[in-house]
C-alpha positions as CSV (number, residue, x, y, z in Angstrom):
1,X,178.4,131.8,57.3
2,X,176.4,128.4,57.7
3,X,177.9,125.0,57.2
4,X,177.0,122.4,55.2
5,X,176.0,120.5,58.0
6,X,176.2,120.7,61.9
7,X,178.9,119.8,63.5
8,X,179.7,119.5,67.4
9,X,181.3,121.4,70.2
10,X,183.9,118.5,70.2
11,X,184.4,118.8,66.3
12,X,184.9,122.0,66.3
13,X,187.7,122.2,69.0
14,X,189.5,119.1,67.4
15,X,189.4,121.2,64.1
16,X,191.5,124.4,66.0
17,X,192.9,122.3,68.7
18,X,191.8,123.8,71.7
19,X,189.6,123.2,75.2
20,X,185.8,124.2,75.1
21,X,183.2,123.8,77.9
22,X,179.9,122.7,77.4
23,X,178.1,119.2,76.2
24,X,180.6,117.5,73.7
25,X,177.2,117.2,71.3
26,X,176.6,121.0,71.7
27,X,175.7,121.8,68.0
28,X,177.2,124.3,65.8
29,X,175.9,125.8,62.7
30,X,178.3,128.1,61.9
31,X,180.5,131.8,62.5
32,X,179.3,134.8,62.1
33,X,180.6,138.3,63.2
34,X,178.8,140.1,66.6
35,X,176.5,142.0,64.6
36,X,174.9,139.1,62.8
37,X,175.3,136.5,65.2
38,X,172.4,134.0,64.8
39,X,171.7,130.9,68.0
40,X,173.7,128.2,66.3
41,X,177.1,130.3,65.6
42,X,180.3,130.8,66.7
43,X,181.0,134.2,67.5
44,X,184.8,135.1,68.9
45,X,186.4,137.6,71.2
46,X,189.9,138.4,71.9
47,X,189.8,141.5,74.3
48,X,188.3,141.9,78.0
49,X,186.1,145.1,76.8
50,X,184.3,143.1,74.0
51,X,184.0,139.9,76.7
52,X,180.3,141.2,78.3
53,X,178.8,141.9,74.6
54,X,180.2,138.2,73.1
55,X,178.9,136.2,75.7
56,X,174.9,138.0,76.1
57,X,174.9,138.1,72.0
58,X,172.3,135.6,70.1
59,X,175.6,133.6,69.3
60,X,175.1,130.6,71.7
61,X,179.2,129.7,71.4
62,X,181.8,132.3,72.0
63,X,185.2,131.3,70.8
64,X,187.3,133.4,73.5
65,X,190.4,133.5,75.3
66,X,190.1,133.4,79.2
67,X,188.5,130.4,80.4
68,X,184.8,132.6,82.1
69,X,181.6,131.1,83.4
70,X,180.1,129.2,80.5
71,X,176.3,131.3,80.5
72,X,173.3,128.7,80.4
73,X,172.0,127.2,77.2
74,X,175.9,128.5,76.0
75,X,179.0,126.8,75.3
76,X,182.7,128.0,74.8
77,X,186.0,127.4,72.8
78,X,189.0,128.4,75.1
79,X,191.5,129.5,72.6
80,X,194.8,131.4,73.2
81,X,194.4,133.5,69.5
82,X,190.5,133.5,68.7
83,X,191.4,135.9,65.6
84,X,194.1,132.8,64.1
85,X,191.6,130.0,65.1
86,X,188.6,131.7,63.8
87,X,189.9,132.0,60.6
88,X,190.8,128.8,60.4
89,X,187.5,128.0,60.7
90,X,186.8,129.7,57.6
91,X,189.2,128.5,56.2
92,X,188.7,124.6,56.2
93,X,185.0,125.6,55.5
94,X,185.3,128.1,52.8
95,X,188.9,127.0,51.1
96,X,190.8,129.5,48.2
97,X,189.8,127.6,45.4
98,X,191.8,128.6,42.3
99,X,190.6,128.9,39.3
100,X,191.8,128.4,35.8
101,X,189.6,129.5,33.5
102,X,187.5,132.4,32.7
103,X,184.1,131.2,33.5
104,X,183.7,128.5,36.4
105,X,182.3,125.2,35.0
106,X,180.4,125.5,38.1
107,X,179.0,128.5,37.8
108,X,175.4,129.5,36.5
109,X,174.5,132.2,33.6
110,X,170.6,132.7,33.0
111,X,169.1,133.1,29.6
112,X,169.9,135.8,27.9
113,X,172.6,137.4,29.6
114,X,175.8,138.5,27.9
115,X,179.2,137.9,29.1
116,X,181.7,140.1,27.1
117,X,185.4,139.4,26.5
118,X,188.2,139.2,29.4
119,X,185.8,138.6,32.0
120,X,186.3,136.6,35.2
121,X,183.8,134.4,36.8
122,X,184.4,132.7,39.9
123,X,183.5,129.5,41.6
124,X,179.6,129.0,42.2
125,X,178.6,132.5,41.2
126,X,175.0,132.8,40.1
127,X,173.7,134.9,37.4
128,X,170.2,136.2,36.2
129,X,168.6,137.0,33.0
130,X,169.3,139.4,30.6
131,X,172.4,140.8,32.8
132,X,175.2,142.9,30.6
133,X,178.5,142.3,32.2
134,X,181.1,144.0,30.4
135,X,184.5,143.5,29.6
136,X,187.4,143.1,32.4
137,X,184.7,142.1,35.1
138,X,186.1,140.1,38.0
139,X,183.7,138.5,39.8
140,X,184.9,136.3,42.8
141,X,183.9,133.0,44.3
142,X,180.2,132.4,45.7
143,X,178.6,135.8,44.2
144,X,174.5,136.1,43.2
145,X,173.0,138.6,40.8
146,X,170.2,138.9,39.9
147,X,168.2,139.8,36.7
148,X,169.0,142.9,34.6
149,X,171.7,143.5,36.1
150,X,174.5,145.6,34.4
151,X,178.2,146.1,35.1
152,X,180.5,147.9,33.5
153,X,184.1,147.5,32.8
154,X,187.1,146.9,36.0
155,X,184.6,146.3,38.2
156,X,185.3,143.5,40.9
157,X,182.7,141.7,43.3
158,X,183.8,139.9,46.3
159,X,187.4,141.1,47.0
160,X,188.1,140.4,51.0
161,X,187.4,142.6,53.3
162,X,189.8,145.4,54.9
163,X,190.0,143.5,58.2
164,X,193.2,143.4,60.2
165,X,194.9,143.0,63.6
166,X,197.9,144.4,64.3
167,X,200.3,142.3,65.8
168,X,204.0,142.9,66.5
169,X,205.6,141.4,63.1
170,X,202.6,142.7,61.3
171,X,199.7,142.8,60.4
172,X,197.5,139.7,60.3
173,X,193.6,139.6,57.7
174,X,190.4,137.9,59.0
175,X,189.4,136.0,56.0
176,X,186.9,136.8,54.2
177,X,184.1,133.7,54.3
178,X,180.9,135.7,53.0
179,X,179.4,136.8,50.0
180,X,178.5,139.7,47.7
181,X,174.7,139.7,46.5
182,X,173.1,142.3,43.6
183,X,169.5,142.4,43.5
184,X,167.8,142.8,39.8
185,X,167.4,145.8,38.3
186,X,171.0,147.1,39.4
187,X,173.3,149.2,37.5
188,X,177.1,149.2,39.1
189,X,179.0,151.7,37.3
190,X,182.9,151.0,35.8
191,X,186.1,150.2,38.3
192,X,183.8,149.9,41.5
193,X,185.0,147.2,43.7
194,X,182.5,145.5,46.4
195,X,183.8,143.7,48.6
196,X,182.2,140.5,50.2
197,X,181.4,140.2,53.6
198,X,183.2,138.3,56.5
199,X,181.0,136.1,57.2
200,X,177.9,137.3,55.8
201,X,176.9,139.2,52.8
202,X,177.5,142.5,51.1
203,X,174.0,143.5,49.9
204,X,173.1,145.8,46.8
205,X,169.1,146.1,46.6
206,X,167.1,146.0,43.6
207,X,166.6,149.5,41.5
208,X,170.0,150.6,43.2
209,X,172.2,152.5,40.2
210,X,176.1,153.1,41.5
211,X,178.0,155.5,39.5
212,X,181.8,154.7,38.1
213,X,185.1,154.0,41.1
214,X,182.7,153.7,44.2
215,X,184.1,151.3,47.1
216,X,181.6,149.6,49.2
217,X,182.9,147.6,52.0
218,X,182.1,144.1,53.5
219,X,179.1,143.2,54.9
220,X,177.5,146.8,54.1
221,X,173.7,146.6,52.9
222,X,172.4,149.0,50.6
223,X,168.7,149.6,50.0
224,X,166.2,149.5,47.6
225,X,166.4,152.4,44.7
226,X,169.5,153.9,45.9
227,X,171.3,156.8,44.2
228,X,175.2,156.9,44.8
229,X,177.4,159.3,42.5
230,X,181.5,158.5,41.7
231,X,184.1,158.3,44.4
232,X,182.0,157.6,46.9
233,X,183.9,155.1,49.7
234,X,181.7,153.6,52.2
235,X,182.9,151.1,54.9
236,X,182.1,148.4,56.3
237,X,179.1,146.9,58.0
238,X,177.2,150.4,57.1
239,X,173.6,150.4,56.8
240,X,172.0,152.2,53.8
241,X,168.1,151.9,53.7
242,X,165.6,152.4,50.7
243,X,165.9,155.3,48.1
244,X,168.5,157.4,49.7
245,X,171.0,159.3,47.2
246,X,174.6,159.9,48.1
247,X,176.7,162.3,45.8
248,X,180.5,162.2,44.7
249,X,183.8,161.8,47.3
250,X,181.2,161.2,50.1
251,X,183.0,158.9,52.8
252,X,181.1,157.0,55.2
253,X,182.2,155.5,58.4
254,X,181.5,152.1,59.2
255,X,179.0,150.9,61.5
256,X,175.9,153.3,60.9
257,X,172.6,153.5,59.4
258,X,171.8,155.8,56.6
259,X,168.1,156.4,57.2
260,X,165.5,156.3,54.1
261,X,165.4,159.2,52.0
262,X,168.7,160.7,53.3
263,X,170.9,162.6,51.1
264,X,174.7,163.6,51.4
265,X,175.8,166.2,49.3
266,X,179.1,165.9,47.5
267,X,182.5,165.5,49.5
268,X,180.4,164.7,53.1
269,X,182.3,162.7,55.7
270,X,179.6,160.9,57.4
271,X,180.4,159.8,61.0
272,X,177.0,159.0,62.7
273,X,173.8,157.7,61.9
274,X,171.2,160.0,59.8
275,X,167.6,160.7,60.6
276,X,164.9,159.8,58.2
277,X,164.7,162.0,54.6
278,X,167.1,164.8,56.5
279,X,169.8,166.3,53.9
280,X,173.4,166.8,54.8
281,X,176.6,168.6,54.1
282,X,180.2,168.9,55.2
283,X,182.6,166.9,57.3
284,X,181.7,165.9,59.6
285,X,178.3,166.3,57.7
286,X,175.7,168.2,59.9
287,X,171.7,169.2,58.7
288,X,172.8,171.1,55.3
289,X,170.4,173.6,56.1
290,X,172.5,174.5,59.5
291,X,175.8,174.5,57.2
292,X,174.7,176.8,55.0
293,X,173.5,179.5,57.6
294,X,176.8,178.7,59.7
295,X,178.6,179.7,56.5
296,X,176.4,182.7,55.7
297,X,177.2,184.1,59.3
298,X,181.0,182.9,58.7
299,X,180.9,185.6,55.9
300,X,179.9,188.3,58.3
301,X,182.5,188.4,60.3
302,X,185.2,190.4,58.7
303,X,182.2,193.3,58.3
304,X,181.9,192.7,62.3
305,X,185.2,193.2,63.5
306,X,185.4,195.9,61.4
307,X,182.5,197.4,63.1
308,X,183.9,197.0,66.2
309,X,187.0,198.3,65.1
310,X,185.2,201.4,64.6
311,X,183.3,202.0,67.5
């Protein structure tokens, strides 16, 4: 997430109250997460294991909490709660902005696209030509889709993400700063819910057709020409490259890549990252080909105990 302008290392501490080290004119473009940290952003860190990773990432300021050696070229925000102060961060740049109408004055609706009844469309969302957005859409703030796109009815775009920390009187959400994007050409099925990313964007590419009640979490990005059948849930921060197909209640871990050309056959659990066009089966899903024989041989075993039986 980039704001509208740079700010300082000084700003910025004023803004969450707390002690950095580094040039007060050390500029700041924005937060991001580890895994897209650009130079320019605030990454943040809250635990001793993660300390090494935050402060060699491409984020050149680490909002942490245990005053370390600042690296070169780096600066630092010393904060006791990095999680609280680095959503208010988001907060004060991206605000809840309520809404109350159906369609955002603010928002944009290409030429011939069709907006049926009881939909809602949020605060600067962007939409393409000749799109079909069907009834009882919810579309949340800051959204882009592109042209000929169609979604069917209860879907929503850009809820927050399912991002927590557990702390002692409960549990406390990172707020969601990010975005959801569709590429053209997309068909997203009925009551499928995308959510937007943390601090970056959930990604649909162009072609891609989702099926009906398919959860894709934030900051996931899935390819071009995708296939991906009902009930799937995949998490967050998941890779999906170009023309892979995914069948129904497949679940997907977060964090890995689904290599072009992969399929997952229906009711996978996929914990690990695939290898290019390689089909799979099961959970945890394995080569389909090696399930199938491991379940052929399964079915020989009653025959070969009572052969031994026998001998």
């Amino acid at each position: 997430m980039k704001f509208p302008k740079p700010y300082t290392l000084k700003q910025i501490a004023q803004l969450i109250d707390c002690e950095f080290r580094g040039s007060e004119d050390f500029e700041i473009l924005g937060i991001n997460e580890i895994h897209v940290v650009e130079p320019g952003d605030i990454v943040f860190v809250d635990h001793p294991k993660y300390y090494d990773k935050a402060l060699k990432s491409a984020a050149t300021i680490v909002l942490i909490n245990k005053d370390v050696p600042c690296p070169d070229g780096k600066a630092l925000l010393i904060s006791e709660d990095p999680f609280r102060d680095f959503n208010k961060i988001t907060a004060h740049f991206k605000p809840f902005k309520p809404s109350n109408i159906a369609i955002a004055d603010n928002s944009i609706i290409g030429e011939g696209t069709v907006i049926q009844p009881n939909c809602f469309i949020g605060n600067n969302v962007t939409i393409g030509e000749n799109c079909v957005i069907h009834a009882n859409v919810s579309i949340y703030d800051d959204a882009i889709i592109g042209n000929n796109v169609t979604i069917h009815s209860g879907t929503v775009l850009g809820a927050s993400a399912f991002y927590y920390k557990n702390r002692p009187e409960g549990y406390d959400q990172l707020k969601s700063g990010g975005r959801v994007i569709i590429k053209d050409y997309v068909d997203i099925g009925a009551l499928c819910t995308i959510d937007r990313g943390v601090t970056g964007d959930t990604t649909i590419g162009e072609g891609t057709k989702l099926d009906n009640q398919i959860q894709i979490g934030h900051d996931t990005i899935i390819g071009k020409k995708c296939l991906i059948a009902s009930q799937t849930g995949i998490a967050g921060c998941v890779v999906v490259e170009d023309n892979v197909t995914i069948w129904g209640q497949v679940g997907v871990k977060s964090g890995i890549t689904i290599a072009e050309g992969t399929v997952l056959y229906a009711q996978s659990g996929l914990g690990h990252t695939t290898e290019v066009g390689k089909t799979y089966f099961g959970s945890p899903a394995i080569d389909a080909r090696a399930f199938f024989k491991e379940k052929a041989y399964i079915k020989m075993i009653p025959e070969m105990v009572q052969k031994l039986k026998n001998l």
